[in-house]
RORO-842373 format. One line per 4 residues: number of its first residue (from 1); for each residue x negated, y negated, z negated of C-alpha. Coordinates in nm, 3 decimals, always signed. Example, Ala and Ser with C-alpha at 12.3 -4.5 7.8 and 13.67 -1.06 7.14 Angstrom:
RORO-842373
1 = -1.230,+0.450,-0.780 | -1.367,+0.106,-0.714 $
end
This chain:
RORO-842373
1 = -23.446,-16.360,-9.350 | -23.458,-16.404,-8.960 | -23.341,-16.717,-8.798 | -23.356,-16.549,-8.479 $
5 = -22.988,-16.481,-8.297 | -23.028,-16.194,-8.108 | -23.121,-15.788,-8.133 | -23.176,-15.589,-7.833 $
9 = -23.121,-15.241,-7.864 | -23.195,-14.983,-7.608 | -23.022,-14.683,-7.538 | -23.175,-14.423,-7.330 $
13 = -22.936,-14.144,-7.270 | -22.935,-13.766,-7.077 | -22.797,-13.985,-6.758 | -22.847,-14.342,-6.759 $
17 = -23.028,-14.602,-7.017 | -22.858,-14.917,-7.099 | -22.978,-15.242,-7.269 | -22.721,-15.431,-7.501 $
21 = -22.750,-15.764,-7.689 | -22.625,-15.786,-8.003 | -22.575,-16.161,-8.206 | -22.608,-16.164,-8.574 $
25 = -22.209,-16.031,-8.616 | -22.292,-15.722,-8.425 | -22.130,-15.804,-8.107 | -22.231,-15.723,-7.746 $
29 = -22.325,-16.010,-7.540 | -22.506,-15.895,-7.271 | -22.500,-15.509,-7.097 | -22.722,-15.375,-6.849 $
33 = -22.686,-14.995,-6.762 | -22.907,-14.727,-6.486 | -22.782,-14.412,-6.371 | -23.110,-14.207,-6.318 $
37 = -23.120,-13.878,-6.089 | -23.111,-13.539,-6.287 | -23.332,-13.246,-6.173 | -23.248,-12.856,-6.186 $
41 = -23.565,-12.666,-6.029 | -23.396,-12.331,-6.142 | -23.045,-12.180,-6.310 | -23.044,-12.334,-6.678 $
45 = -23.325,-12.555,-6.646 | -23.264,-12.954,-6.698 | -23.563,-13.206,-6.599 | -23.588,-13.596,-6.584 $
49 = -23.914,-13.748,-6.415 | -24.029,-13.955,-6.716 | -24.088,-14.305,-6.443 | -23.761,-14.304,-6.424 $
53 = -23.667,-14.321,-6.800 | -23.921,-14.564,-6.842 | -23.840,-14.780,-6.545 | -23.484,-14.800,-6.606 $
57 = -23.545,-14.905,-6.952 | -23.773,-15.172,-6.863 | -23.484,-15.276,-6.554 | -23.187,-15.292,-6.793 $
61 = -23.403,-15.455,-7.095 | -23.475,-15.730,-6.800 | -23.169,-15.757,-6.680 | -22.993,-15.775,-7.006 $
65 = -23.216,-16.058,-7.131 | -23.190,-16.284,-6.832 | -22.948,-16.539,-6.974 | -23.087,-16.560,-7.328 $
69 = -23.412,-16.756,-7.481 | -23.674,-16.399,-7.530 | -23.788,-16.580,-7.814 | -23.436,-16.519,-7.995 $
73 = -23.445,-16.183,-8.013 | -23.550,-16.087,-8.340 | -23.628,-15.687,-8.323 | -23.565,-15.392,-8.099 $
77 = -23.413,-15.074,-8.157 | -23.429,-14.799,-7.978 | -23.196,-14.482,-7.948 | -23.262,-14.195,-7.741 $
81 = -23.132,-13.893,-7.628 | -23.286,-13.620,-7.847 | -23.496,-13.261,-7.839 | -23.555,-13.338,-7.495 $
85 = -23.981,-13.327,-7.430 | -24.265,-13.506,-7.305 | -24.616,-13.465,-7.306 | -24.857,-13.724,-7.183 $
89 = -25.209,-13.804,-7.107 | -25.336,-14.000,-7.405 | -25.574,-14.239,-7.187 | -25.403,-14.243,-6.912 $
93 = -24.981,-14.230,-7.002 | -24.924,-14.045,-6.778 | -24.716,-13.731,-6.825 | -24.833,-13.364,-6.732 $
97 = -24.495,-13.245,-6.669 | -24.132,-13.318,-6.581 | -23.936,-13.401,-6.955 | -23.764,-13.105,-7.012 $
101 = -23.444,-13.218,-7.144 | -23.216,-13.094,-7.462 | -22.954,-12.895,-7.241 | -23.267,-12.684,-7.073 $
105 = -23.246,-12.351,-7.135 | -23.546,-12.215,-6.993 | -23.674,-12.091,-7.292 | -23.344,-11.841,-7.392 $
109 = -23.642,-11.553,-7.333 | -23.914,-11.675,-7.501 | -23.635,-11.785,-7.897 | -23.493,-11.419,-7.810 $
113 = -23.881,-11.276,-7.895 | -23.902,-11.454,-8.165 | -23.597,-11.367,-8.371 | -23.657,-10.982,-8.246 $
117 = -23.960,-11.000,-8.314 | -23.872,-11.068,-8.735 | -23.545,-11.025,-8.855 | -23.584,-11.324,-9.142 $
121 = -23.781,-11.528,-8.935 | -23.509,-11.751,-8.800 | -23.352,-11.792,-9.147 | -23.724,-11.889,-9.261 $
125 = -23.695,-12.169,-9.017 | -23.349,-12.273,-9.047 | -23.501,-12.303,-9.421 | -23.773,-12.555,-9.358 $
129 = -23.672,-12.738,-9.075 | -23.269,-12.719,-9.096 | -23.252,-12.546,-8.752 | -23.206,-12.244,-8.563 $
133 = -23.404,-12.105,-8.317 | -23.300,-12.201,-8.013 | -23.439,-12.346,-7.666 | -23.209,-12.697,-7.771 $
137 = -23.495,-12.762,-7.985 | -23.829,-12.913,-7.875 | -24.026,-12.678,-8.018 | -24.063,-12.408,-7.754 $
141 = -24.019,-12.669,-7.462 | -24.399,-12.792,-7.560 | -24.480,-12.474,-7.607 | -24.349,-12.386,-7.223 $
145 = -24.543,-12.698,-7.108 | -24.874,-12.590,-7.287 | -24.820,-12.214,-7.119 | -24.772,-12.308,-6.790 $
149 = -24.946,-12.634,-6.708 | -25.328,-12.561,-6.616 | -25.538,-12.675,-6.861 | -25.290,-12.849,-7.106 $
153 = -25.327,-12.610,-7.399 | -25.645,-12.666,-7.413 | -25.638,-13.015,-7.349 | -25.391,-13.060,-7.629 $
157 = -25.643,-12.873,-7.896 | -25.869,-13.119,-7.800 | -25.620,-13.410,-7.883 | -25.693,-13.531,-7.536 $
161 = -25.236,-13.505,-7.499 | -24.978,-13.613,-7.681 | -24.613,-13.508,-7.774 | -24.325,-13.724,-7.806 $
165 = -23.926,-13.705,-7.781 | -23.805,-13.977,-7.557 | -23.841,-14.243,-7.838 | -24.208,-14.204,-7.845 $
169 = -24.288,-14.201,-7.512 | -24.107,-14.521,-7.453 | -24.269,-14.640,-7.759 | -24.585,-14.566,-7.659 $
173 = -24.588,-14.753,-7.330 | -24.344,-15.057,-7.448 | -24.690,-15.095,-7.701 | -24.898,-15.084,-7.472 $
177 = -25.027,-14.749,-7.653 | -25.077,-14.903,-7.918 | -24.819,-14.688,-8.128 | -24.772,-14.297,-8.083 $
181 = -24.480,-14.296,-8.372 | -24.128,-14.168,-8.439 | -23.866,-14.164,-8.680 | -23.752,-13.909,-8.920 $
185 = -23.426,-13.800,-8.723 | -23.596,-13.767,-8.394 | -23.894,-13.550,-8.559 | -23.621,-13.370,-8.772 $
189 = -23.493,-13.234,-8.422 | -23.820,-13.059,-8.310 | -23.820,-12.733,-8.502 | -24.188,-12.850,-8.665 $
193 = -24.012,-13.095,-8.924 | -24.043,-12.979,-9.273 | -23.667,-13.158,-9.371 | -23.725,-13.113,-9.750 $
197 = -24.045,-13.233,-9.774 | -24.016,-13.454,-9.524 | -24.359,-13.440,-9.305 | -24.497,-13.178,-9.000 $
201 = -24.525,-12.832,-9.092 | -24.839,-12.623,-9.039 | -24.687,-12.274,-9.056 | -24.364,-12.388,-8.785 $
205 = -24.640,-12.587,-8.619 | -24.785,-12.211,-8.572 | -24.489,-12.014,-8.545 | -24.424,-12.202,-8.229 $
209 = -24.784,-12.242,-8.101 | -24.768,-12.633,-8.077 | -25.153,-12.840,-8.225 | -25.047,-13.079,-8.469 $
213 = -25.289,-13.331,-8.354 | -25.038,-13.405,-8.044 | -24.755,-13.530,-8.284 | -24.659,-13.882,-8.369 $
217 = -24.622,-14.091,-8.690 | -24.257,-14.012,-8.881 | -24.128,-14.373,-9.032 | -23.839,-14.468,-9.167 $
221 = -23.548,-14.517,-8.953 | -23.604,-14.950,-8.969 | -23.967,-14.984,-9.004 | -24.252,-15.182,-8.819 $
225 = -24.287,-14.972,-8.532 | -24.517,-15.214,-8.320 | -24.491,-15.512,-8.083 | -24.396,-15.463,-7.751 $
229 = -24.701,-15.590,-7.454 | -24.581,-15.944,-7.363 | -24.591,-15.912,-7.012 | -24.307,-15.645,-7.032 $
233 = -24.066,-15.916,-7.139 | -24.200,-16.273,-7.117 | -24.311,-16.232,-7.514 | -24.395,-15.995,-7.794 $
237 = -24.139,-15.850,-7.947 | -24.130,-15.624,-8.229 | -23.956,-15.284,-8.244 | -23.778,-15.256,-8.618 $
241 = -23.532,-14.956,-8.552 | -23.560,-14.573,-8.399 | -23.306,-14.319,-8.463 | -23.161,-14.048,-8.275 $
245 = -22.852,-14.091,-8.068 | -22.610,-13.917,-8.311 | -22.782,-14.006,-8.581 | -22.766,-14.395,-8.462 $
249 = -22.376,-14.349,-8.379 | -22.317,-14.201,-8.766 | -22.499,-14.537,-8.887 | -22.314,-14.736,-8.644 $
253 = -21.989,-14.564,-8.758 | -22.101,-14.658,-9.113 | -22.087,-14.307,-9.214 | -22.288,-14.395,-9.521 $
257 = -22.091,-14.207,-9.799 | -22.093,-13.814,-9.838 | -21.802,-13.671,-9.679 | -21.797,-13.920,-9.399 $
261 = -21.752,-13.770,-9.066 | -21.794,-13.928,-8.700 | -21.780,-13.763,-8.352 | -21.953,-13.907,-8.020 $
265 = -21.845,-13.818,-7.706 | -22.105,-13.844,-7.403 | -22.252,-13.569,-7.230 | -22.231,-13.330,-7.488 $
269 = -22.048,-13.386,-7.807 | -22.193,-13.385,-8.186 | -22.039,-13.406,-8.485 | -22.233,-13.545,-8.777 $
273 = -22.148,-13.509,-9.169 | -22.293,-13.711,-9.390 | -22.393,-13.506,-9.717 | -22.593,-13.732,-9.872 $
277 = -22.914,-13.592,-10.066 | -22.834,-13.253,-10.082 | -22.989,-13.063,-9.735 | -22.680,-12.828,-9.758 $
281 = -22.703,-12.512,-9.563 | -22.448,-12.419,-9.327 | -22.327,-12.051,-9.365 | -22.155,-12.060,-9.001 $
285 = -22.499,-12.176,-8.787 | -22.389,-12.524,-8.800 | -22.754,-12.765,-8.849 | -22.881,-12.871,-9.159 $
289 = -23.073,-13.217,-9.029 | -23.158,-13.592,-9.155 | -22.878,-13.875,-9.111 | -23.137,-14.155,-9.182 $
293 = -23.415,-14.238,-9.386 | -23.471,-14.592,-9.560 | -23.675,-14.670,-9.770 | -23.871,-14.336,-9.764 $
297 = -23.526,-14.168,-9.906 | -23.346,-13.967,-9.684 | -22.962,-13.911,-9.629 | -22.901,-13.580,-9.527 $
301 = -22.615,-13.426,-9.336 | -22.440,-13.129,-9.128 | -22.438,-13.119,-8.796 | -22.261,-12.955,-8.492 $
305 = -22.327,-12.965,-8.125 | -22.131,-12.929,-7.829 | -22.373,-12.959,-7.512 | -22.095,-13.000,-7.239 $
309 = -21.830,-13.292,-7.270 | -21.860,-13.589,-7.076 | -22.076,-13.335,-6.837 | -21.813,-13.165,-6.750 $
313 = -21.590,-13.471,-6.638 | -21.897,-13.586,-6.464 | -21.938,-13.188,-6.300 | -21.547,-13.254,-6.163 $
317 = -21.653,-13.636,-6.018 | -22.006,-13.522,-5.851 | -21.982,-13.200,-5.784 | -21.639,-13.117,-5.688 $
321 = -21.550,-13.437,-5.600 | -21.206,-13.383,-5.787 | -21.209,-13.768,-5.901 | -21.369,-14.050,-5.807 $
325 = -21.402,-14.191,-6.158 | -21.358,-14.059,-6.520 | -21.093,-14.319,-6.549 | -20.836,-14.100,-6.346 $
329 = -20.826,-13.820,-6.576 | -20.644,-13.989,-6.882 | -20.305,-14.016,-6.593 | -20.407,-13.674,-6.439 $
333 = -20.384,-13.482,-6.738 | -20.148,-13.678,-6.844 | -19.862,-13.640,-6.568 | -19.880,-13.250,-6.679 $
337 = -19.627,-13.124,-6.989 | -19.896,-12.843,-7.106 | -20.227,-12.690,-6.954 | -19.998,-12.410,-6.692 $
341 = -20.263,-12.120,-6.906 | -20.586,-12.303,-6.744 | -20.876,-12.283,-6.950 | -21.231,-12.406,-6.887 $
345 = -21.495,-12.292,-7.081 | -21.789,-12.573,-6.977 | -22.087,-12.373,-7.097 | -22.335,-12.474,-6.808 $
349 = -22.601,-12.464,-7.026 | -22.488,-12.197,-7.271 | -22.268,-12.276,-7.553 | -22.381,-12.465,-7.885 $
353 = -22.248,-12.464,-8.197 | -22.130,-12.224,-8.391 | -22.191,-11.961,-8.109 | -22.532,-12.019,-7.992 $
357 = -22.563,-11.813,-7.739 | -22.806,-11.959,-7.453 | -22.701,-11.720,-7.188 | -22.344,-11.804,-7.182 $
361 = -22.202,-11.948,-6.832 | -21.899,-12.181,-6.750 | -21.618,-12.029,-6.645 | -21.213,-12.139,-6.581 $
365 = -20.964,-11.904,-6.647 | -20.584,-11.861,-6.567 | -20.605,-12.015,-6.215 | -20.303,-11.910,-6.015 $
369 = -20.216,-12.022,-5.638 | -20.074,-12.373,-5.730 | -20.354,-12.463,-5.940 | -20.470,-12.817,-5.816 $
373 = -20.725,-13.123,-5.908 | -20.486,-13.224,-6.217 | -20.539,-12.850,-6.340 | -20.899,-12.880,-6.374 $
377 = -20.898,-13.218,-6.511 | -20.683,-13.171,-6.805 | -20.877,-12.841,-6.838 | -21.185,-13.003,-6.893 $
381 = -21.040,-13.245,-7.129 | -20.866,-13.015,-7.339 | -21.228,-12.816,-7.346 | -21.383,-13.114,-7.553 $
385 = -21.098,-13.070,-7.791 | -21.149,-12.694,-7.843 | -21.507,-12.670,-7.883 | -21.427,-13.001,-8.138 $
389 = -21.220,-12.750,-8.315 | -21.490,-12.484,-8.315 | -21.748,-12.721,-8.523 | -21.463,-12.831,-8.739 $
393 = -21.366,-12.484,-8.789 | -21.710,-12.379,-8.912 | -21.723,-12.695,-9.133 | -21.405,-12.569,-9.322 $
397 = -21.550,-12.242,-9.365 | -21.842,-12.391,-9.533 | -21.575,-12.557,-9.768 | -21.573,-12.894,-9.583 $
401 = -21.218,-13.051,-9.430 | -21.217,-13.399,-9.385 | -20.919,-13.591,-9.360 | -20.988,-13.835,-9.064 $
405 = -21.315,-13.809,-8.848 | -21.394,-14.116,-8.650 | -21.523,-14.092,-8.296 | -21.694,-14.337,-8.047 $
409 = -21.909,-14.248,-7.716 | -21.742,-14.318,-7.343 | -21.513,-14.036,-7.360 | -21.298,-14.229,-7.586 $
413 = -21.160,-14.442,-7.426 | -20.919,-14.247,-7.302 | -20.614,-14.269,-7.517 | -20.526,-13.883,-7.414 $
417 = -20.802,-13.721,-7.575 | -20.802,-13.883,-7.879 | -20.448,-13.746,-7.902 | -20.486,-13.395,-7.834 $
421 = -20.798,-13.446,-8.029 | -20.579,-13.507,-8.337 | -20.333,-13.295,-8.231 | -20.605,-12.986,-8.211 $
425 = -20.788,-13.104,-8.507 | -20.480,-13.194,-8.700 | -20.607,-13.449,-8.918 | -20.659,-13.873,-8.791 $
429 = -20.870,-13.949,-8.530 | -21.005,-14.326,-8.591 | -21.164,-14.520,-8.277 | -21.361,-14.846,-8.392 $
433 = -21.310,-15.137,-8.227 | -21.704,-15.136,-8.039 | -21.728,-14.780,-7.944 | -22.084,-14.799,-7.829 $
437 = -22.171,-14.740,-8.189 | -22.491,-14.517,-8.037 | -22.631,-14.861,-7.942 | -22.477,-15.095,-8.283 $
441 = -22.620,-14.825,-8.490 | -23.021,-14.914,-8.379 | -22.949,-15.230,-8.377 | -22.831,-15.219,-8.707 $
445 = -23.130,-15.035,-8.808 | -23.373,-15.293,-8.637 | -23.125,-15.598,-8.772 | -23.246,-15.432,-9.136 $
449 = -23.557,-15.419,-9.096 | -23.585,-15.788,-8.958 | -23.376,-15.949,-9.235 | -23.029,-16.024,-9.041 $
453 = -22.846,-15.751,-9.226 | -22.912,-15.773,-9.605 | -22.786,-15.432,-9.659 | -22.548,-15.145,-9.573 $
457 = -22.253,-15.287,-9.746 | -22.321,-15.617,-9.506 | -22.303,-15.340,-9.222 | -22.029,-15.179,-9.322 $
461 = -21.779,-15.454,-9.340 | -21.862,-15.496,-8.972 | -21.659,-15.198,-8.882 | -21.333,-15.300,-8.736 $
465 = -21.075,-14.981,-8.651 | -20.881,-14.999,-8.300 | -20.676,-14.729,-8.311 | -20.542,-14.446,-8.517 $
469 = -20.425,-14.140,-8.362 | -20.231,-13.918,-8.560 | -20.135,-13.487,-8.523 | -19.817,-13.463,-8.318 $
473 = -19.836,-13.109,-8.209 | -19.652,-12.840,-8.404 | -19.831,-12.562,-8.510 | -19.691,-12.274,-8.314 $
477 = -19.794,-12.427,-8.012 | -20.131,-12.552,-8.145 | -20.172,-12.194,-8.243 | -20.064,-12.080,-7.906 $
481 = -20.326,-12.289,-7.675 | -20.619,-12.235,-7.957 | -20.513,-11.846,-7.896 | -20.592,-11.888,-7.526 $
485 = -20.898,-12.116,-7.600 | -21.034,-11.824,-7.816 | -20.972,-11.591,-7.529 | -21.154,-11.763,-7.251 $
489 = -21.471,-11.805,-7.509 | -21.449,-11.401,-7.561 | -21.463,-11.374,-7.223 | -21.804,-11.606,-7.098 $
493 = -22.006,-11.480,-7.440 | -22.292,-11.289,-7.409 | -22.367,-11.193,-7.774 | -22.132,-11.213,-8.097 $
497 = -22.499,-11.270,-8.313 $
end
């Protein structure tokens, strides 16, 4: 067991990374957080320059670490936002293109071909790799890369370039390049992870024209990933823990038992069901994915995923300058009795789960002359709810209803939505006491691995709830505004497949 006091656990998300500090009881003592700018060269298409993932990991890692002995820190884990795609020089490090992030949808053309193109062929996949076919996925963004950088293809055949979700590539250079590795949930996310049997797939690797020779290592979730260069941070330090960022929040939400249920709210919005080790498929396009893996076993569980929630209070803040800060809009929805027959449907980047349709656009309905900032706002929030509703909705058709989900992620905070949450959802919505469970979840992970947390049950008794919010609403009228919710999703579709 470590002596050591400290894990740092880095968090690099679809709009800013952070560095936190965790001590040995799983609290934060130190924060450091980056915005970084977001690039859209066309309609649909989401792009981050890779420098400035890196950078403001390696700034906020610094920053956070200032006021504490480096040789304290026991492990690192890492969490990431997922799908999104890089592909990089191996000699150099350098990457060939722009990463070509999760919400992207510049590949809606290319995942139409292929499920015209077969009519099984998507439930083939969805059979290996838990997934549908979709441009979410990383799959066909390496593909795009290969097709339209000059030379890449053929540079990648020739192992000469390598493939990595955002976990790798910051792997790779906190190593030195000394480690080109992931871990099961971020590989399971890719479209060319064989789920139940739990390595790379040749045919998907095929299917989706991507070499295998440009993909990393899959380890366990806490495993010896590598040692970071010393220069980075004054001393080596090992990296112990990688997980996806809802797959990290699930295990920082202790959402080790089948049936347990957990919600983030940050950009976009995933729900995550642990089912244990049955892979069970959804029958209402909801994902069939890994939770964790530990010990070479792997905890399965459902997924849904919401790509617009947080974005679309950030949309009001930046680019209608509506608010000034996402801390306004728990009093500006608030000071309204109902939503006046607004609805905003936030699918800027298509809608997810369970309607998959990549050509969908956002759209606000019901606005009438005196329709004003508080409108929108409460809008925007009740839109989290509704597409919340929509996964949950799925789940019970695939014979699932929880009782209480718990949720975490920035949105949270805001004592509003979690009540029309559990008003919409009609069960208990439970907010932990550290919501930045995305971040305690890899350090958990890395805390494992380096002998400060003997085992889950240690972990779990860590979990400390803050709040309870219970259904309020009567039915007629929760019947009433999911009508009009149901509507206004009609109305921006594109498909009904």
């Amino acid at each position: 067991m470590s002596d050591k006091k400290y894990i740092l656990a880095i968090d690099q998300g679809t709009t800013s990374s952070r560095a936190i500090v965790f001590n040995r009881d799983g609290k934060s003592v130190a924060v450091a957080q980056r915005e970084f700018p977001q690039h859209f060269p066309n309609s649909g298409w989401v792009e981050h320059d890779p420098e400035d993932l890196w950078n403001t990991v390696v700034e906020t890692c610094r920053e956070a670490i200032s006021h504490i002995d480096v040789n304290e820190i026991a492990a690192i884990g890492i969490t990431n936002q997922r799908e999104t795609t890089i592909v990089w020089d191996r000699k150099t490090g350098k990457p060939v293109y722009n990463a070509i992030v999760w919400q992207d949808r510049r590949t809606a053309a290319l995942c139409r071909d292929l499920r015209h193109r077969d009519a099984e062929l998507e439930q083939h996949i969805n059979a290996k790799s838990g997934l549908l076919i979709d441009p979410y996925f990383s799959a066909t963004k390496i593909a795009w890369i290969l097709d339209h950088v000059t030379g890449s293809r053929a540079r990648a055949e020739q192992g000469d370039l390598a493939f990595g979700t955002v976990d790798s590539f910051l792997l790779w250079r906190l190593t030195g390049g000394k480690a080109h590795a992931t871990d099961a949930t971020n590989a399971a996310r890719t479209n060319l992870y064989n789920i139940r049997e739990d390595q790379w797939d040749t045919e998907l690797c095929d299917i989706f024209r991507v070499p295998q020779q440009m993909l990393p290592e899959v380890k366990d979730c806490a495993a010896d990933f590598g040692m970071t260069d010393k220069d980075l941070f004054g001393a080596e330090i090992p990296v112990y823990g990688i997980a996806g960022d809802q797959q990290a929040a699930a295990f920082g939400q202790c959402c080790f038992k089948p049936g347990e249920i957990k919600s983030t709210y940050g950009t976009g919005c995933f729900v995550i069901l642990n089912t244990g080790d049955e892979a069970v498929t959804s029958q209402h396009r909801l994902l069939t994915t890994i939770g964790y893996r530990l010990n070479g076993k792997i905890s399965y569980a459902m997924e849904g995923a919401i790509f617009v929630a947080g974005a679309a209070v950030q949309w009001l803040r930046d680019g209608l300058g509506i608010i000034k800060s996402a801390a306004e809009t728990e009093g500006l929805a608030g000071d309204l009795p109902d939503n006046r027959g607004v609805y905003m449907v936030p699918a800027f980047t298509g809608l997810g789960a369970p309607y998959w349709d990549a050509d969908a656009r956002g759209a606000v309905f019901g606005l009438t002359r005196d329709t004003g900032p508080r409108e929108f706002v409460r809008a925007a929030l009740e839109s989290v709810c509704y597409q919340t509703f929509d996964l949950f909705d799925a789940m019970a058709a695939d014979g699932v209803a929880p009782k209480a989900v718990r949720v975490d992620g920035g949105m949270v905070a805001n004592d509003w939505i979690c009540q029309y949450l559990a008003d919409i959802l009609a069960i208990d919505v439970e907010r932990p006491k550290i919501t930045e469970t995305t971040a305690l979840g890899a350090a958990c992970l890395a805390g494992l691995q380096a002998g400060l947390f003997s085992d889950l049950d240690e972990i779990r008794s860590r979990w400390k709830l803050d709040a309870k919010f219970s259904p309020e609403m009567e039915k007629p009228r929760r019947d009433h505004v999911l009508a009009g919710w149901r509507d206004a999703v009609a109305r921006v579709r594109t498909s009904d497949d």
